[in-house]
C-alpha positions in Angstrom: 202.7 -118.7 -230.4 199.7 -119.3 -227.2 196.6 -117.7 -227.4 196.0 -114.3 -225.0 194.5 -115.9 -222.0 190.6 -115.0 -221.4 190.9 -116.3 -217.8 192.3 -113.4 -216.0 189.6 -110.7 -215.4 190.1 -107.2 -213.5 188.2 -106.5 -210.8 184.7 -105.7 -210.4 183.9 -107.5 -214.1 180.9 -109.8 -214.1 182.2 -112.8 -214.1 186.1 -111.5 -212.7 184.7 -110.1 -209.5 186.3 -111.2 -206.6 187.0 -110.9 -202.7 190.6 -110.6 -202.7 193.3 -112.3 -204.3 194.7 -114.8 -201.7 198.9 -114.6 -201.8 199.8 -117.6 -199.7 203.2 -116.9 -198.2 203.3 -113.2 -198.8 206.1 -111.7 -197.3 206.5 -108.2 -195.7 209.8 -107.6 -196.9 209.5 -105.3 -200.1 212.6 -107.1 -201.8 210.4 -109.9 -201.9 208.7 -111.4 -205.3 205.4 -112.1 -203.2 205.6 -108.4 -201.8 206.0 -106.8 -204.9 203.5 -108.8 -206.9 201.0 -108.2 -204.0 201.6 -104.7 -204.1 201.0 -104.7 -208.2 198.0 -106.7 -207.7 196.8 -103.9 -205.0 197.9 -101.2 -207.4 195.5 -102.5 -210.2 192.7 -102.5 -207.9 192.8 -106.0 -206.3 192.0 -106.8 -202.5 194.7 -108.8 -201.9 194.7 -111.1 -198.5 197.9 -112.2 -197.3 198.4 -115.8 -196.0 201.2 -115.9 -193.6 201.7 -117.4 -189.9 204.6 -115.3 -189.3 203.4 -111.5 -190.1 200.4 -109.6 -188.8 199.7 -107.5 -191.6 201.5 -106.6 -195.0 200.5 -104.1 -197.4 197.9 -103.0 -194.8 195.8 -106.2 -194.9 195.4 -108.3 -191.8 197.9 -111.7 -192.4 195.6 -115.1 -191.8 198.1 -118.4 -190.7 196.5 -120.7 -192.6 193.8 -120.5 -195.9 191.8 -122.1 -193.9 191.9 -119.0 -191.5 190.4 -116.7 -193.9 186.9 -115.7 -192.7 183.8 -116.7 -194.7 182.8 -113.2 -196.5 186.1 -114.0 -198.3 184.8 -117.6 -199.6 186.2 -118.5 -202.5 183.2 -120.3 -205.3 183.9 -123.7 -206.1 183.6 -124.7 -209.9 181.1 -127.2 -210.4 184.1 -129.4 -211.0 185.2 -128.8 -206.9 188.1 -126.9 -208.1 188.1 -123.4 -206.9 187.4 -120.8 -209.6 
């Protein structure tokens, strides 16, 4: 039997808090795994940002093409490692 996980934190605790939640390839279709998932995420208090070249908006977020699109205020921290946290 695993452990519970400690890594996943709601929003707005101390060392959870968070910008958004990117979803890279969210999809505006509500049939969709990414939508609904999204939409959970936003439902438990998440900003979510959707990454998608092929929608404007989804879930009433603004849709960036490419990560790299995302503007700064929604920097990610880097782990000392260089992965992102």
């Amino acid at each position: 039997m695993a452990a519970p996980s400690k890594g996943i934190r709601g929003p707005g605790t101390r060392s959870g808090s968070t910008s958004g939640v990117e979803v890279v390839g969210l999809s505006d279709k509500p049939d969709r795994d990414s939508y609904r998932v999204a939409e959970y995420l936003q439902r438990q208090g998440y900003r979510i940002i959707p990454v998608n070249p092929t929608v404007d908006a989804v879930l009433g977020e603004k849709s960036y093409a490419s990560v790299s699109d995302i503007p700064a205020r929604f920097a990610r921290r880097r782990h000392p490692s260089g992965h992102r946290r």
